[in-house]
C-alpha positions as CSV (number, residue, x, y, z in Angstrom):
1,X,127.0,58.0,86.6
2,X,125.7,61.4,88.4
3,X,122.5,60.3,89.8
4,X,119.5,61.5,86.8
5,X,121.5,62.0,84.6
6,X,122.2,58.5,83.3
7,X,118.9,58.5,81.6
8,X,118.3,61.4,79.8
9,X,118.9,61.3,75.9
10,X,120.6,63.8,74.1
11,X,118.7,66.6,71.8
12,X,120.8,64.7,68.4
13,X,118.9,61.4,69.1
14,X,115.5,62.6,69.5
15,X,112.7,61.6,66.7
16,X,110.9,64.3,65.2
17,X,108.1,62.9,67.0
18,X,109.7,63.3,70.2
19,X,111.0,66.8,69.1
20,X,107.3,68.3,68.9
21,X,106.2,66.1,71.8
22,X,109.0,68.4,74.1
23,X,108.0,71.7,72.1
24,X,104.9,70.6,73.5
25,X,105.7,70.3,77.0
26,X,107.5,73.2,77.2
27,X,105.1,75.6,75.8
28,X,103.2,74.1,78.5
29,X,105.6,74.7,81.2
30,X,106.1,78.4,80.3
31,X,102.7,79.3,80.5
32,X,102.3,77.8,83.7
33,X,105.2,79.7,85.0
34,X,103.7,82.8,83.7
35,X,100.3,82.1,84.9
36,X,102.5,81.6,88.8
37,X,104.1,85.1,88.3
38,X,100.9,86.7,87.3
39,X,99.1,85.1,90.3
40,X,102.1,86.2,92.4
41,X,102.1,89.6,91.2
42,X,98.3,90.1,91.0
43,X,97.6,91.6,94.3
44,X,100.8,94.0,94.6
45,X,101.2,94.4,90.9
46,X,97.8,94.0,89.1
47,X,99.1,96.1,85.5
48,X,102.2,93.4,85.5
49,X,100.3,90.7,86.3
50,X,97.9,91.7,83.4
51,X,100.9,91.4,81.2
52,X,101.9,87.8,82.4
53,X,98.4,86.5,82.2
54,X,98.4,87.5,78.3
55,X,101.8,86.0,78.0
56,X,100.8,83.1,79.1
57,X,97.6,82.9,76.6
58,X,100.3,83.4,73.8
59,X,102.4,80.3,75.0
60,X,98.6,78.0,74.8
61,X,98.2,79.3,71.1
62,X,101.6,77.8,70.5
63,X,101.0,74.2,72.4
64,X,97.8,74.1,70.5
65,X,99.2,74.4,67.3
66,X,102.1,72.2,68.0
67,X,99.8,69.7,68.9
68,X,97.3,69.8,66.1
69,X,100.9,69.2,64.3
70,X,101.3,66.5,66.2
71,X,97.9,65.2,65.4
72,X,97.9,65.6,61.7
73,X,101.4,64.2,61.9
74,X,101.9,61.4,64.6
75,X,98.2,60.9,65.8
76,X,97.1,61.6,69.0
77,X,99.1,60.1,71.4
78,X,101.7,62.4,72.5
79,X,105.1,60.8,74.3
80,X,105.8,62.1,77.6
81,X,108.8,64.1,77.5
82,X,110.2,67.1,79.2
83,X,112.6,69.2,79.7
84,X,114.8,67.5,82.5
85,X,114.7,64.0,80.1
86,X,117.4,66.2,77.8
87,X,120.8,66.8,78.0
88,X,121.7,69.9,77.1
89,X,118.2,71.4,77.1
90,X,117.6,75.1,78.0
91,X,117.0,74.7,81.7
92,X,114.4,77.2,83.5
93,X,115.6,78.6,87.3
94,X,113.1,77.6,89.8
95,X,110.2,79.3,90.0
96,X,110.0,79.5,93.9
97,X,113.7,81.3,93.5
98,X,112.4,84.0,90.6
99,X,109.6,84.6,92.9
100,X,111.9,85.7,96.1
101,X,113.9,87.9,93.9
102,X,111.2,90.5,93.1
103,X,109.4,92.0,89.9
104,X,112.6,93.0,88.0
105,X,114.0,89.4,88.0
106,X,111.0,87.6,86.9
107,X,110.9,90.6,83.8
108,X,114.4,90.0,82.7
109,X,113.5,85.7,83.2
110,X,110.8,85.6,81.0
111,X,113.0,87.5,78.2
112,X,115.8,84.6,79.1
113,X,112.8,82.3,79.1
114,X,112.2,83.5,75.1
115,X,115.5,83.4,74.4
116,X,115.8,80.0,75.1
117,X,112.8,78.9,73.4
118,X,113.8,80.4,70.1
119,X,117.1,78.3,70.0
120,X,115.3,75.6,70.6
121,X,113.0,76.0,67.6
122,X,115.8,77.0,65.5
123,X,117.8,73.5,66.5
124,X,114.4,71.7,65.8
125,X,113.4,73.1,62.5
126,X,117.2,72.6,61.4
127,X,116.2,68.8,62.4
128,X,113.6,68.1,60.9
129,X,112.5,67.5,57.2
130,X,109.2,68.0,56.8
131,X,107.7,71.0,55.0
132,X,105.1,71.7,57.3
133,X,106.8,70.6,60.4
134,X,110.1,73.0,59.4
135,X,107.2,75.9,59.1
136,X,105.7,75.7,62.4
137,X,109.4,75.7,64.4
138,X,110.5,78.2,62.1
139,X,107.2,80.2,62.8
140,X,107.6,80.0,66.6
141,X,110.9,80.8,66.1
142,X,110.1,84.2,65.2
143,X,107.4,84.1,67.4
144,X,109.4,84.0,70.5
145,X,112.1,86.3,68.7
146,X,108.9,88.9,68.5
147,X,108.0,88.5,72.0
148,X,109.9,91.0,73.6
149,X,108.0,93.4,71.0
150,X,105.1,91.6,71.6
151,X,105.9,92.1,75.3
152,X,106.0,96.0,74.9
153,X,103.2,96.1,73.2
154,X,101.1,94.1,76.2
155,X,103.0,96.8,78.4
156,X,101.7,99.4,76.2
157,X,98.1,98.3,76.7
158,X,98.5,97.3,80.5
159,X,101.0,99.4,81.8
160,X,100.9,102.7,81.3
161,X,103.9,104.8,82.1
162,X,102.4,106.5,85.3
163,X,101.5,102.6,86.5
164,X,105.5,101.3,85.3
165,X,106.8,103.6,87.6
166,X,104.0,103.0,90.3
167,X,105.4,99.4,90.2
168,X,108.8,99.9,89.8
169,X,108.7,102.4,92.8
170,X,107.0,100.2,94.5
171,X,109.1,97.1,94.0
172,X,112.1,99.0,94.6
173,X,110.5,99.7,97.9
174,X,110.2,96.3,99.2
175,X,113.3,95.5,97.8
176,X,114.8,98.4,99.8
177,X,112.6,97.4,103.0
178,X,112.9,93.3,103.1
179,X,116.5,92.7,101.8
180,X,118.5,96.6,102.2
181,X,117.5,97.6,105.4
182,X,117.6,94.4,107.4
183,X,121.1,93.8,105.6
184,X,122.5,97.2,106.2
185,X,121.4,97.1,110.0
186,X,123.0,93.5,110.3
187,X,126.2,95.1,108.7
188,X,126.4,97.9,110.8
189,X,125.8,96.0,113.9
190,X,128.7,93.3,112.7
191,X,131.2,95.9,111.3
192,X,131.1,98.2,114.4
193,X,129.8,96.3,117.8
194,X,132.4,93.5,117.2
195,X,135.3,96.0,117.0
196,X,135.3,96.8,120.6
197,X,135.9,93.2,121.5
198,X,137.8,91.9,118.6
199,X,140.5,94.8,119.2
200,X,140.2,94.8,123.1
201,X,141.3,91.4,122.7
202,X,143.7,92.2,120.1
203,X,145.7,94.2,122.4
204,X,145.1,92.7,126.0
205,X,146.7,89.4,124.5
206,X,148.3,90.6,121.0
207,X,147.7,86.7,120.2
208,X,146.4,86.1,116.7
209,X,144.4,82.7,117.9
210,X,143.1,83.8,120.9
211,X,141.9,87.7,118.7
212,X,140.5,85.3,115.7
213,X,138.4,82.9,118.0
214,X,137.1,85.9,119.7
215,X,135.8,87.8,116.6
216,X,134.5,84.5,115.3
217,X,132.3,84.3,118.2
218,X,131.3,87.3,118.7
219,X,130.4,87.4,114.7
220,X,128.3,84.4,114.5
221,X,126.8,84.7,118.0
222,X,125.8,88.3,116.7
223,X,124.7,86.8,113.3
224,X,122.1,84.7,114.9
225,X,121.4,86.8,117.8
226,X,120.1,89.6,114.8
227,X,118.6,87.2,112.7
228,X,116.7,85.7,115.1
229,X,115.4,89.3,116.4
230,X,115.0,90.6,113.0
231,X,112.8,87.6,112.3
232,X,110.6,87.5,115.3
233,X,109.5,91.2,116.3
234,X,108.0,91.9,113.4
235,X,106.1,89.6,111.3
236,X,105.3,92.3,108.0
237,X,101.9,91.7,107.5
238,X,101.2,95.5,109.4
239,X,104.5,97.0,108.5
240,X,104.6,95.8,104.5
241,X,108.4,95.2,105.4
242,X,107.7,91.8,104.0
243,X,109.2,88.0,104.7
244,X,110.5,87.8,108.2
245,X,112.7,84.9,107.4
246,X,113.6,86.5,104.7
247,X,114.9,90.0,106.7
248,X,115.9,87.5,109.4
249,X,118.6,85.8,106.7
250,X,119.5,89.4,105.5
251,X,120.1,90.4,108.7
252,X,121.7,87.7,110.1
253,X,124.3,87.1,107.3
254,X,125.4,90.6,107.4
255,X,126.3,90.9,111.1
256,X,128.1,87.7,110.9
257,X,129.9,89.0,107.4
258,X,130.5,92.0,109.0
259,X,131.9,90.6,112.0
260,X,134.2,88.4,110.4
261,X,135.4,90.8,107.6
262,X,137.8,92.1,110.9
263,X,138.2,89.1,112.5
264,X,139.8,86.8,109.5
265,X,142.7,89.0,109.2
266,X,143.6,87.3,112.7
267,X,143.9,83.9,110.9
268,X,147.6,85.8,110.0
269,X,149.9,84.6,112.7
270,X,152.5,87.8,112.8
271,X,150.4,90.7,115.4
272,X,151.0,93.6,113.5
273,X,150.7,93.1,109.9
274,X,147.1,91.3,111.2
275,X,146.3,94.0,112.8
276,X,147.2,96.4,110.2
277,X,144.9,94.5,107.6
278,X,142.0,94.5,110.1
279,X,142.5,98.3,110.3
280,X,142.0,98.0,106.6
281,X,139.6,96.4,106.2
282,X,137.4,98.0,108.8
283,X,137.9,101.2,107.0
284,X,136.4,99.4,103.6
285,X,133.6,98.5,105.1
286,X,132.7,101.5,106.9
287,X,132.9,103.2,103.9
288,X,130.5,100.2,102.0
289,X,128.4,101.2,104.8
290,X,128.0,105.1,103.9
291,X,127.8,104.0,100.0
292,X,125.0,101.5,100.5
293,X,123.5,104.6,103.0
294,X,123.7,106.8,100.2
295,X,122.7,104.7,97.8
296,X,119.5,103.3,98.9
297,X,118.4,105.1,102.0
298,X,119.4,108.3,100.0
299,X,121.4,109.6,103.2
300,X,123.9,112.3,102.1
301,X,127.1,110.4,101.7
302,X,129.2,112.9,103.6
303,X,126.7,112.8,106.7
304,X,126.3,109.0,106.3
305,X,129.9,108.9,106.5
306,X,130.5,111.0,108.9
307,X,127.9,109.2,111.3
308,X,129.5,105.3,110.5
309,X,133.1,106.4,110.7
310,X,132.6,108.5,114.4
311,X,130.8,105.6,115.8
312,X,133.1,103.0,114.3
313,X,136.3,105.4,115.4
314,X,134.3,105.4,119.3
315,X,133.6,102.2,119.6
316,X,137.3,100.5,118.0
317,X,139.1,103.9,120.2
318,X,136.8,101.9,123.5
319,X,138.3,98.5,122.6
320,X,141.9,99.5,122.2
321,X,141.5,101.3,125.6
322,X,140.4,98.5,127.2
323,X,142.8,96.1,125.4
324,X,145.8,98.6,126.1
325,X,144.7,99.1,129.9
């Protein structure tokens, strides 16, 4: 058996007892998470935290009457049981990942989040066979159907339109500044410094091994070199730029990715069709370079790829040289 696993019970075994008891937990578990994002949000996002916060007061009015169910029904011990002691059960993403991924992500989560909750009620009320019991489900049901209204409404009162955009602008910013601009640098630095001694070699030996252990070096020795700089000379508490192990990551995965997007083709044991897909895919990513230029530095595509294509063309015409000579 896969380690926890072998002990949880499936969702057709449960009692109805056990049924409201997980409602319970659960409703408990999703205001807590909302009551994180709001307290994560709070200082750069006040308007959405706001919104959180009273999403979170929605999910108590729900565990409260659940469990005044559960008192009238069952008394008032409630079993402990959770989400991971189901197989099958609508899982929630950790928390610690939806808070690295920004203000978007934890919007569209919390509409997965209700999602989830109203199949869950609609399994459980089609479970159970009590009058009253059947009501409540099929009342939160609905409920969590409703809260993507009932979400626009807590927007409406909030988050005004001229504060949405504020946000939005704001996360896309640090989006653009932590994860875009580390990444892009890393890329450019992999796609283009490595092509002087990747091709140098390429041509001094025209051996695919020797070319393809060269770029992998240079690649990952690159990869750390920038993540490690990118990480250490600027800590973003001054600049806003945000995590430094964060940009350190973005940065570092990209040169090495970018190294060895040019240096794989090597792994090809005939010289020239190798060669010939590195020539490839150099070109592609040059050009991903301009787009993502373009894109999210809002560079002119023509001069962004005017200024990655003449330093790639420099810097690959320097290694050929070399190699050739």
């Amino acid at each position: 058996m896969i380690p926890g696993f072998a002990n949880r019970r499936r969702f057709s075994d449960l009692t109805e007892q056990e049924i409201l008891a997980l409602a319970i937990s659960s409703e408990e578990d999703d205001a807590q998470i909302y009551r994180m994002y709001a307290e994560r949000l709070r200082e750069e996002f006040p308007s959405s935290a706001a919104v959180f916060e009273a999403m979170a007061k929605e999910e108590d009015g729900h565990r409260t009457s659940l469990i005044e169910l559960h008192k009238r029904r069952f008394g008032t011990v409630i079993p402990l049981i959770r989400r991971e002691h189901v197989s099958g059960y609508y899982a929630r993403n950790p928390v610690w990942l939806i808070e690295n991924l920004g203000l978007e992500r934890m919007r569209s989560e919390a509409q997965a989040m209700e999602r989830g909750a109203e199949e869950f009620y609609l399994k459980a009320a089609a479970r159970t066979t009590d009058a009253d019991t059947r009501a409540l489900l099929g009342h939160l049901a609905a409920a969590e159907a409703g809260h993507d209204k009932k979400a626009g409404e807590l927007e409406k009162e909030f988050l005004d339109g001229d504060e949405r955009e504020a946000e939005d602008k704001a996360a896309h910013r640090q989006f653009v500044l932590t994860w875009v601009q580390p990444g892009l640098a890393g890329l450019m630095d992999g796609s283009v410094s490595t092509l002087a001694p990747i091709f140098a070699t390429a041509f001094a030996t025209q051996n695919t091994h020797t070319t393809f252990l060269v770029g992998l070096a240079a690649s990952v020795g690159a990869g750390i070199s920038m993540g490690f700089t990118e990480a250490a000379h600027d800590d973003g508490v001054i600049s806003g730029r945000g995590s430094p192990i964060k940009r350190g990551f973005a940065s570092g995965i990209m040169t090495m990715v970018g190294g060895l997007g040019h240096a794989l083709p090597y792994l090809i044991t005939d010289f020239w069709t190798a060669t010939i897909i590195a020539f490839i895919v150099v070109f592609i990513e040059l050009w991903a370079i301009a787009w993502i230029q373009n894109k999210f530095m809002e560079t002119p595509f023509l001069r962004a790829a005017f200024q990655v294509v003449l330093g790639g063309a420099l810097v690959f015409a320097a290694g050929a040289l070399i190699g050739g000579g």
